[in-house]
C-alpha positions in Angstrom: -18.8 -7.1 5.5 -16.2 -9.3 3.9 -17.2 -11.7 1.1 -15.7 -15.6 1.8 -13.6 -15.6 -1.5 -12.2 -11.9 -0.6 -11.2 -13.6 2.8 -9.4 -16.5 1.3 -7.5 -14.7 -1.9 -6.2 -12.2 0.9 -4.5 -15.1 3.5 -3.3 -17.3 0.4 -2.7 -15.5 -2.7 -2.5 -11.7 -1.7 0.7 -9.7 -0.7 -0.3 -8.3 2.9 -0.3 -5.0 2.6 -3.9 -3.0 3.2 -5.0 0.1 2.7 -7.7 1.3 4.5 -10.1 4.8 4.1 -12.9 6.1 4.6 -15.9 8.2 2.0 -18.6 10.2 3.4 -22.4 8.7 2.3 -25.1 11.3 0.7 -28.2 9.8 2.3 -30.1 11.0 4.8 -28.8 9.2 7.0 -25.3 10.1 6.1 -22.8 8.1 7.6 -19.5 7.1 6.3 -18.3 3.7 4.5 -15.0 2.6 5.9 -13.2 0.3 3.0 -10.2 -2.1 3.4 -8.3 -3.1 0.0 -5.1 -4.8 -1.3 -3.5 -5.8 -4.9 -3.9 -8.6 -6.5 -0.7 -10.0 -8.5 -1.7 -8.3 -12.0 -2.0 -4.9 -10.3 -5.6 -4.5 -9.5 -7.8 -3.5 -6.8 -8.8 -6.3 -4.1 -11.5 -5.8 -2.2 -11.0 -6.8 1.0 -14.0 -5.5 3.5 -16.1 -2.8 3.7 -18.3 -1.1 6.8 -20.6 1.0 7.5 -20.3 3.7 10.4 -22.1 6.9 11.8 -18.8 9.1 11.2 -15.3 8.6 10.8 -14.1 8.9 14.4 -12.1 6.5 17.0 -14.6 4.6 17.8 -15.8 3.8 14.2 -12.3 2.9 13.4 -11.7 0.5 16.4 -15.3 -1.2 15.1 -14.0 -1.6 11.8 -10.7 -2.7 12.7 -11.8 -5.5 14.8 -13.7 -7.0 12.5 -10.8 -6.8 10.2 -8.7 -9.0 12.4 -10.9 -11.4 12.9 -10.8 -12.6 9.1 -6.9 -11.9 8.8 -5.2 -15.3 9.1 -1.2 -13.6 10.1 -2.3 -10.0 12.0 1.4 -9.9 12.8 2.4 -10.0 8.9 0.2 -7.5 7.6 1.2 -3.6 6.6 -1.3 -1.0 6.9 -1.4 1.9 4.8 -3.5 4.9 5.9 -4.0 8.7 5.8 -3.0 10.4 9.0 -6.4 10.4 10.9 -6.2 10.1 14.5 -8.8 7.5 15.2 -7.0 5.2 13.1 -3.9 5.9 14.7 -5.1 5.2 18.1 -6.8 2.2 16.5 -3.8 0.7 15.2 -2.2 0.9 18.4 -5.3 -0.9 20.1 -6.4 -3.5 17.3 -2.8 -4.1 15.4 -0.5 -3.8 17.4 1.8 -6.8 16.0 1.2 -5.4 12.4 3.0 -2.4 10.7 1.5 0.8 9.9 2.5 3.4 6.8 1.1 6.7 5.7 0.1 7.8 2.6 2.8 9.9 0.9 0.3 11.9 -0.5 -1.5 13.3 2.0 1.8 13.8 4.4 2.8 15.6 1.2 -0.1 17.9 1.3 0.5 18.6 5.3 4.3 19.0 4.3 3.5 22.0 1.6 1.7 23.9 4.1 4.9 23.9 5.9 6.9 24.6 3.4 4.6 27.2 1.5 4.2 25.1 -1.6 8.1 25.3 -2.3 8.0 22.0 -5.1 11.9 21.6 -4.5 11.0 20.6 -1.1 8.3 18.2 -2.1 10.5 16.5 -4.8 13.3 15.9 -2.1 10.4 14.5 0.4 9.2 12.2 -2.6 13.0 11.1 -3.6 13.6 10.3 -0.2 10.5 8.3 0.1 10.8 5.9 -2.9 14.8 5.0 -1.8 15.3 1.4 -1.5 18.9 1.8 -0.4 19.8 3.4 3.1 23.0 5.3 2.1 20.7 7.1 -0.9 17.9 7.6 1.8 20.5 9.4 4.2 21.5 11.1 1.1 18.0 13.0 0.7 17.3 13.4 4.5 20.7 15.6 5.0 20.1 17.5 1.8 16.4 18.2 3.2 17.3 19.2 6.4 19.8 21.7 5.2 16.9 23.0 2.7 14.4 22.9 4.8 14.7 22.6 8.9 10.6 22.7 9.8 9.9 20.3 7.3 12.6 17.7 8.1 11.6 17.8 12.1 8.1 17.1 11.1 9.8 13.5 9.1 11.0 12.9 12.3 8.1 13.4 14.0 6.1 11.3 12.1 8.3 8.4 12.3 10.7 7.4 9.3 9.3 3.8 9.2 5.9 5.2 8.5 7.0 6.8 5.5 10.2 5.6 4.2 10.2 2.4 2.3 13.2 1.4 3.0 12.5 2.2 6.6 9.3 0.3 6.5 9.2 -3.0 9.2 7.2 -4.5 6.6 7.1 -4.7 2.6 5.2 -2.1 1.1 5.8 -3.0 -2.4 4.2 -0.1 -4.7 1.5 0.9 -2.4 3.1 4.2 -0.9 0.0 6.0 -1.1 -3.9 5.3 -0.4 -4.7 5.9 -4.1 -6.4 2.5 -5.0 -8.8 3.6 -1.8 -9.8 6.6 -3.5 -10.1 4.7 -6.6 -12.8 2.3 -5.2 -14.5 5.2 -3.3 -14.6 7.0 -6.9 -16.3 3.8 -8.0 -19.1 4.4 -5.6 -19.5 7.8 -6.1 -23.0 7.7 -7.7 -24.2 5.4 -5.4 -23.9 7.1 -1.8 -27.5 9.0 -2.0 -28.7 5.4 -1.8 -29.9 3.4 1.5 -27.1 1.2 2.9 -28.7 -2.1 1.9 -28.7 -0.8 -1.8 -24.7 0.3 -1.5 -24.1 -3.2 0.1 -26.1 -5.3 -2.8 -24.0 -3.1 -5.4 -20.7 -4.1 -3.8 -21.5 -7.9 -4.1 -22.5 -7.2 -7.6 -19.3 -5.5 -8.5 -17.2 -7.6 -6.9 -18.8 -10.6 -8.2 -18.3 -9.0 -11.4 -14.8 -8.2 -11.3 -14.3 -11.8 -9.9 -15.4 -13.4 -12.9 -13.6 -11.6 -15.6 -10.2 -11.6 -14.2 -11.4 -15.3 -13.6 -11.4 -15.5 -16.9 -8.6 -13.1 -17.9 -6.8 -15.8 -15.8 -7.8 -18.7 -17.8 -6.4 -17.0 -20.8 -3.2 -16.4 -20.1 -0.2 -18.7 -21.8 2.0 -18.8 -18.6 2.1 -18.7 -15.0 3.0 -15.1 -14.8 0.8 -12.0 -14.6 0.1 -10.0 -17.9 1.2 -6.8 -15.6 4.3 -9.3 -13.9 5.7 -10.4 -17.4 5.7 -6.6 -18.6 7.3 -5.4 -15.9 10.0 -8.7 -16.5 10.1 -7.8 -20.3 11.2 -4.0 -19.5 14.1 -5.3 -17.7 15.2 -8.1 -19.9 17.6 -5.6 -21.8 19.0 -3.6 -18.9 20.0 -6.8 -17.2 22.0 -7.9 -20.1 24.7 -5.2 -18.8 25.0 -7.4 -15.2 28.1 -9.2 -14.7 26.9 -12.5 -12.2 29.6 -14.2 -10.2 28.0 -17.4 -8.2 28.4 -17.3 -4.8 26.6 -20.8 -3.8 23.9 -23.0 -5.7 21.3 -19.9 -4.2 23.3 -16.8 -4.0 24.5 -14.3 -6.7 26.4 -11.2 -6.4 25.1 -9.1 -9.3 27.2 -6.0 -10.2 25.6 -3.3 -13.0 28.9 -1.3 -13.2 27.0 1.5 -11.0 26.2 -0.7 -8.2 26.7 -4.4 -6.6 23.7 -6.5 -4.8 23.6 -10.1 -3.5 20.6 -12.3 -5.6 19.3 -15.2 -3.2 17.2 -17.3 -5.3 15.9 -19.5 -2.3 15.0 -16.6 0.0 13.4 -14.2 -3.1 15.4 -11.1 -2.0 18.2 -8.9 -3.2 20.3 -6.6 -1.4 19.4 -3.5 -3.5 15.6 -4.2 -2.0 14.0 -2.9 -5.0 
């Protein structure tokens, strides 16, 4: 099920990146509720579709994931962030495969430490070389973690740098490394999933109807065009940017030096160098 206004804030306003999971239901009939969700531009959880399956298994996935493609305007722009479940692996490959497809840094950390034997020096240097937005730093990490730890570097590799590394990714991940705001949404339906799937469904219309019209009008209140999480986030780096020293390039392009390190601004394509 995907609500009509969900559909269109996703293929107009929303950054395409989705993050999809699954949370087991406590009825009788059991059953799991497969849940697809984005961010909106003030940081908050966007609900994209939702589904209803007998387990969490190949076949559930390829179901789910169909359906999700038929209300995605640009399949071939989207990034999909997941846990490492096979059936959505092979569903990916079947259903998406035009789109991009990251894991959740979490849960490869938790496969990772079981490697490792819980050794947190490891885990930082996984996590470091994760969030790197510059290739020469993200080279940096990986040959410091394969001299620290062999097994645990092979099994990067064999996971696939691009599905982990953000400045590997094919596609913009933006902040969404990890499939937390899933969890969050399945922690908002925790006390519901003893109830009967036509209860569930009616509750997740009310939410979402709900959150709709208080950001709505959250919206309305704002004094400028920017995001009350965007124009924090611009505020924080008001004061660090002073140190810059900008030499033009053209009427779009910038180079942008901070002492430490130099990036090209283009103003017409939105994008710097330094990727972050």
């Amino acid at each position: 099920m995907a609500l009509g206004a969900c559909i269109e804030g996703f293929n107009t306003v929303i950054c395409q990146v989705i993050v999809i999971d699954a949370t087991h239901l406590k009825a009788k009939t059991k059953g799991v509720l497969l849940v697809a969700v984005c961010k909106d531009g003030n940081e908050m959880i966007y609900s994209l579709a939702f589904g209803f399956a007998h387990s969490e298994c190949t076949e559930s996935w390829m179901w789910f994931l169909k359906q999700l493609r038929t209300v995605i305007r640009y399949p071939e722009c989207v990034m999909l962030v997941s846990d490492r479940h096979a059936g959505i692996f092979t569903s990916m490959e079947a259903i998406f495969p035009d789109a991009a497809h990251g894991v959740c840094a979490y849960h490869l950390s938790q496969n990772l430490k079981r490697i490792c034997k819980q050794r947190d020096d490891v885990i930082k240097l996984y996590y470091r070389a994760t969030y790197m937005y510059r290739v020469e730093e993200l080279d940096r990490e990986r040959a410091e973690l394969k001299a620290t730890h062999r097994k645990v570097y092979d099994e990067l590799i064999q996971v696939g740098i691009e599905k982990f590394s953000r400045v590997h990714s094919p596609r913009k991940r933006y902040h969404m490394m990890t499939t937390n705001i899933a969890e969050s949404i399945n922690f908002c339906l925790l006390a519901i999933r003893k109830l009967l799937i036509t209860s569930i469904t009616e509750f997740i219309r009310d939410l979402l109807q709900r959150w709709f019209h208080d950001r709505r009008i959250n919206a309305c209140e704002m004094p400028i065009v920017l995001t009350h999480d965007v124009n924090a986030h611009i505020k924080q780096r008001i004061l660090p940017s002073q140190r810059c020293e900008i030499h033009l390039i053209d009427f779009h392009k910038f180079k942008v030096d901070d002492k430490w390190n130099e990036a090209i601004v283009d103003l017409e394509q939105r994008s710097c160098s330094c990727r972050e």
